[in-house]
N, C-alpha and C positions, 0 to 999 in steps of 0.2 A: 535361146532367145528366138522370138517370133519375127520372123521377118514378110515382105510379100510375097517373093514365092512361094517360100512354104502356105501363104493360105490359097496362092493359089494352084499349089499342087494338090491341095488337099481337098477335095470335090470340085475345083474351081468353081467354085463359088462368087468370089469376084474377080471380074475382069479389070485390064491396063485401061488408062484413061488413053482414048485415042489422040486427043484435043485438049492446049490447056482449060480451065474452067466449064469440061464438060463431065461434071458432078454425078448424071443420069446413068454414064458408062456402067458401076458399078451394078449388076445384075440383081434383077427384081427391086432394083431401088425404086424406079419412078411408080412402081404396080402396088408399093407399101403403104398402107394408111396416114400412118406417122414412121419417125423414127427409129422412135421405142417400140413398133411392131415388126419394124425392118432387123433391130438389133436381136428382138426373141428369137424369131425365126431363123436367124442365123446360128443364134446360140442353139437351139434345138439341132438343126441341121448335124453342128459339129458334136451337139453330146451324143448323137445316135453312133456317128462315126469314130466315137470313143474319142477325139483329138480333144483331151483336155488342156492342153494346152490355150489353145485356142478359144476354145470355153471362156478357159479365166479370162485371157485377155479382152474379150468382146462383153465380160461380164463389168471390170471393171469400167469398160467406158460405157456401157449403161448406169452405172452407179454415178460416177464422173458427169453423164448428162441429165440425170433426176436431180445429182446438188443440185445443178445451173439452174433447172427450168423446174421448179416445184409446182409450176402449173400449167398441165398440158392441153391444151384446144384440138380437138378433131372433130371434122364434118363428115357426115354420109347422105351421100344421095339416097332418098326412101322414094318406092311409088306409092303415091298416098292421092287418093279420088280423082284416080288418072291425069295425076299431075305431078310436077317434082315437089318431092317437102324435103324440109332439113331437119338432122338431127345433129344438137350440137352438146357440146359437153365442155364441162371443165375441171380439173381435180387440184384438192387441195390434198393437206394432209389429212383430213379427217372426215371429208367427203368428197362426192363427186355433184357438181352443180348438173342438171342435164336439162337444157330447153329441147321443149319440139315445137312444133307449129301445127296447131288441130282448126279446122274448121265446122263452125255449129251447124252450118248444114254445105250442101253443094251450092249456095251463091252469095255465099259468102267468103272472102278471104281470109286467109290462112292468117291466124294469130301466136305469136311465142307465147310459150309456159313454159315456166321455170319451177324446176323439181328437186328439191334438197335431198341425195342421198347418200345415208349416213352408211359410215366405217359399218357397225355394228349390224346394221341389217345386209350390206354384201356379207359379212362372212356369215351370218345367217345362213343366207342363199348358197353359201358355196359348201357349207355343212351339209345342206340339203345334196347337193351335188356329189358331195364327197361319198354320200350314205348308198344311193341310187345308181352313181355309176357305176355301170359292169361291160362299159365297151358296145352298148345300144343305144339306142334312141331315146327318150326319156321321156314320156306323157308331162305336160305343164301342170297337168291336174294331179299329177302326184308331186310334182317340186311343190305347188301351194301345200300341199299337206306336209311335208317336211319341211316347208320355210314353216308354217304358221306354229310347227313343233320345236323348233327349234328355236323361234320366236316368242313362245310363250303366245302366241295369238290364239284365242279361241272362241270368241265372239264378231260378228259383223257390226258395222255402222247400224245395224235394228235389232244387236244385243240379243242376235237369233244364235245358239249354238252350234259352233261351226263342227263340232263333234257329235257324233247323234248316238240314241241309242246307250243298250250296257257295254257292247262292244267298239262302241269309239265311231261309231264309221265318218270317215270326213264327206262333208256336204261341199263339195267345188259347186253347187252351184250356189250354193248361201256366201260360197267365199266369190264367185264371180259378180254377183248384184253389186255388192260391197265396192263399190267402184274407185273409192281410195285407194283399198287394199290390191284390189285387184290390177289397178293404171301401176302401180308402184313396182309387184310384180315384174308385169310387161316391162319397163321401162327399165328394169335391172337387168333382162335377160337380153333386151336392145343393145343392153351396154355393153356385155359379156361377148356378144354378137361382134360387138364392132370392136373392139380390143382380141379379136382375134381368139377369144378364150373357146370361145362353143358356137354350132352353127344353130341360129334358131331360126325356125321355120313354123310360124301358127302355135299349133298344138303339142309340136316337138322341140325336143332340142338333146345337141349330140355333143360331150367334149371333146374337141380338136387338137386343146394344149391344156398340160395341167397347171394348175392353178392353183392359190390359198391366195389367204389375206395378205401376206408378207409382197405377196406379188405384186400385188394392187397399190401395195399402197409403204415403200421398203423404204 
């Protein structure tokens, strides 16, 4: 049986509440996005140090807090034209809701959009992922060519071949015009960003925790 010493004998990981109702105590909690990022990363934590024990136990109450809450809200602070924007999100079972706030030029205020993204195009994405990782950095412009393969996409919004040639070659920049395809994209890898899955930066992007479909969405 799992008791509190034992997890915090075991990397002490979390610390004794000093005070009652002081909730923060528990380490790396208040630095967590949500939760359910705080609960991964623990589970990761103890799967590397083999304590499966403890595994299970912190697996179950992630299970136990996805019944409850089938729909999770998290915000990230973004710098977006040297100002703060929000990116906000929400998950069902069968997508993820995701607004941001764009503005059409610099004097104008920042407006929500709201972006429907479906089950089936994350595990696209994460196929793509799946295919490309080797523990490097990954060019965006080769994830478009293995989402749009794995997608079955292979024309743009001007029905121009996103494949060229006898030899296939993919055009990112016919798939970057495409500005549907392309915001859609970005906006899935923002996401992956901020659920702690991969660090994306611009042009790259690196995974940090592995991931499928089951993960996203269990």
């Amino acid at each position: 049986m799992v008791n509190e010493s034992d997890i915090l004998r075991n990397g002490r990981e979390l610390e004794t509440i000093d005070t009652p109702g002081n909730y923060d105590a528990i380490k790396a909690l208040s630095s967590s996005k949500s939760f359910k990022t705080w609960l991964e990363s623990r589970i990761n934590i103890f799967r590397k140090r083999n304590n499966l024990e403890v595994v299970n136990m912190l697996e179950q109450v992630k299970s136990a807090y996805l019944k409850f809450h089938p729909e999770l809200m998290s915000r990230a602070n973004l710098e977006s034209w040297k100002s703060k924007s929000t990116f906000d999100f929400i998950k069902t079972p069968e997508y993820y809701k995701v607004t941001t706030w764009e503005k059409p030029d610099q004097d104008h205020e920042a407006k929500p959009i709201n972006h429907i993204i479906y089950k089936s195009d994350l595990n696209n994405l994460i196929q793509a992922f799946n295919k490309l990782n080797v523990g490097k950095l990954i060019k965006t412009k080769e994830l478009a060519r293995e989402y749009c393969i794995f997608a079955g996409i292979t024309h743009n919004c001007d029905n121009d071949n996103l494949f060229e040639g006898q030899n296939k070659i993919f055009s990112f920049k016919k798939f970057f015009l495409d500005r549907s395809k392309h915001l859609q994209l970005n906006i899935m890898l923002r996401l992956f960003n901020e659920l702690n899955y991969i660090k994306y930066r611009g042009g790259f992007s690196q995974v940090i925790n592995n991931f499928d479909i089951q993960t996203l969405f269990p």
